[in-house]
N, C-alpha and C positions, 0 to 999 in steps of 0.2 A: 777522223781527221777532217778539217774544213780548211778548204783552199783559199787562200788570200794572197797568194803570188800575185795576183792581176792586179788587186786592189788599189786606190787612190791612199796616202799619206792619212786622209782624214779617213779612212775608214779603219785604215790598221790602229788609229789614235783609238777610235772606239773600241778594238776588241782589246788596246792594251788599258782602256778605261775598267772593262768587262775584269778582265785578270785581275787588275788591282782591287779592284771591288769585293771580287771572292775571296782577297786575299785581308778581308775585314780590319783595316789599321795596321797592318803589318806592312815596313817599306818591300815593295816589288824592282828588284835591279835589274837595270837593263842587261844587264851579261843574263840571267837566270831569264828575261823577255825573252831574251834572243835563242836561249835553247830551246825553251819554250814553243818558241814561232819556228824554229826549224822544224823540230817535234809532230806538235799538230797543230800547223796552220801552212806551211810552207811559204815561209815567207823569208827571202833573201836576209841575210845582218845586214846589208847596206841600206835597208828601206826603213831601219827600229829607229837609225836619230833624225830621218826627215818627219815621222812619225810625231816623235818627241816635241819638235821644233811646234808641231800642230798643237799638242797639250800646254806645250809654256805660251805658247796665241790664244790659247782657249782661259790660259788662269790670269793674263793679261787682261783680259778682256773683261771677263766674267769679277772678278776679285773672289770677295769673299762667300758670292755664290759659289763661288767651284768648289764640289767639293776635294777635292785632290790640293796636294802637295807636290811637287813637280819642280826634279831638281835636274841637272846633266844627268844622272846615274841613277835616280827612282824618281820614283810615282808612288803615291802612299794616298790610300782614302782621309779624309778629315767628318765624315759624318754616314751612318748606314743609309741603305737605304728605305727602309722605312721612313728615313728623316732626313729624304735629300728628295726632290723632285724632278731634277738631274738626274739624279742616280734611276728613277722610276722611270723615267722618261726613257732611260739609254736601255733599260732592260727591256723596254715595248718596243724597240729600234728594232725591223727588221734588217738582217744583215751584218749587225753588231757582233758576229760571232758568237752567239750566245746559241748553245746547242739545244734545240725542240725537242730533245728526248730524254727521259728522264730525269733525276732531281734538279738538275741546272735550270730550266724552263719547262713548266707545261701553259695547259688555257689555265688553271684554276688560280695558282699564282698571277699568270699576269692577268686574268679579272681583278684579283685584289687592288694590284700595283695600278691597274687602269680606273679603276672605284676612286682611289689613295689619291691620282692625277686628278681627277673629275672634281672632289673632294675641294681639293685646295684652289683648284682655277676659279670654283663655280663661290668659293667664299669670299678669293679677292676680288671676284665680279662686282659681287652684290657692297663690300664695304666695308665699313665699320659697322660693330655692332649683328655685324651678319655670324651664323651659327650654322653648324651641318654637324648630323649624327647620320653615321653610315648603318642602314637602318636592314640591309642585306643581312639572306639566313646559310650560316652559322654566323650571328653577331658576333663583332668584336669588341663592341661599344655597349655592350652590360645588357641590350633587352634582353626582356624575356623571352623563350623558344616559342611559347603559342601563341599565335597572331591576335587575338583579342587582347591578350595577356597585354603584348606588348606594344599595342593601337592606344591602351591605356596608358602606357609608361612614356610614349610617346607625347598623352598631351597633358601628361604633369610635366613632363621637361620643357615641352615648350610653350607651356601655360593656354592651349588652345582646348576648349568647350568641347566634349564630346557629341558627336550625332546621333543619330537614333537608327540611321538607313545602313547596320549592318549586311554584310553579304561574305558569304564565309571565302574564303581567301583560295585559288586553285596551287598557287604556291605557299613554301613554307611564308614566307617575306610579301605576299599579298602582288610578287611584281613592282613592289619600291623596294631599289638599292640603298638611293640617298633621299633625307631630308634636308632641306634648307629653307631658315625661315631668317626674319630681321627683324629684330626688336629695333621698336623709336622712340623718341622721347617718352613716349606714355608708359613706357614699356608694355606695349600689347603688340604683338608679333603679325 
C-alpha cells in the first residue's frame, strides 16, 4: 500500500493518471477510483473530484496531446504508452504512485521509457528531416546482435562511409543507445 493521504490534488491526478493507464483503454470510474484509493493508496473520497478538476485543467490545456479522456465519472486512456510521451514521462515521475517493485516498474523498463523520451525530444531538436535509430542492445529497431554486424547496418541506413579504426566494443551496443543523424538537401547526412 503507498500513502497518499497527504498528497496535493495534482499528485493524486498523477497516480489516478497511473491507474488509468494500466487500465489500457478501458473507461476507469471514479466510484471504482475511489475504492481503489481507499484500498491501496489511502486516500480520502473527498480528495478524487479535487483530483479530477486537475485532469479536465490538464485536458483543457494540453488538447489533443493529452492522452486521456476525462469526463465527471472517468478517465479513459486515448493512446499507449509506447505512443504517448506523456504517458512515458508520468511513468519516470518519481512519486507518481507507480510501484518500484516488480512487474509495474523496474530500472530496465524505465531505461527503455527514458531512451523512448530522449528519442523523440533529441529529433524534434534537431528538425525536419532529422532521424534516430535506437541503436541499444537488445535492439528494438531490427540491428543486428554483433557489434560489427550491426556498425555495418548502421551505415547502410544512414548512408555514412565506413572507417577502418575498428576497436572491439566492451559492451554488447559499443556504449551507443541512440543514433541521430540529419539528412539535407544533398541528402548526405
Amino acid at each position: 500500500m503507498i500513502d497518499l493521504s497527504s498528497e496535493s490534488s495534482e499528485r493524486i491526478a498523477d497516480w489516478i493518471e497511473v491507474l488509468a493507464a494500466a487500465q489500457q483503454g478501458k473507461p476507469l470510474s471514479t466510484q471504482r477510483i475511489q475504492e481503489v484509493s481507499q484500498t491501496f493508496a489511502n486516500i480520502s473520497p473527498v480528495l478524487i473530484p479535487f483530483a479530477f478538476k486537475q485532469l479536465e485543467r490538464r485536458s483543457k490545456i494540453l488538447r489533443e496531446s493529452y492522452p486521456f479522456m476525462v469526463d465527471d465519472s472517468y478517465i479513459v486512456t486515448k493512446k499507449s504508452v509506447e505512443n504517448s510521451v506523456y504517458l512515458q514521462l508520468l511513468f519516470l515521475t518519481p512519486g507518481a504512485g507507480v510501484s518500484t517493485a516488480g512487474d509495474v516498474w523496474n530500472l530496465d523498463k524505465a531505461s527503455k521509457l527514458f531512451e523512448s523520451v530522449v528519442e523523440n525530444a533529441l529529433s524534434t531538436f534537431f528538425g525536419q528531416n532529422t532521424q534516430t535509430v535506437n541503436f541499444g542492445f537488445p535492439s528494438r529497431s531490427g540491428r543486428p546482435a554483433e557489434f560489427s554486424a550491426a556498425v555495418e547496418w548502421l551505415s547502410r541506413k544512414t548512408n555514412i562511409r565506413l572507417g577502418n579504426a575498428y576497436r572491439p566494443p566492451r559492451k554488447k551496443d559499443g556504449g551507443v543507445d541512440l543514433f541521430i543523424w540529419k539528412s539535407f538537401g544533398d541528402n548526405k547526412p
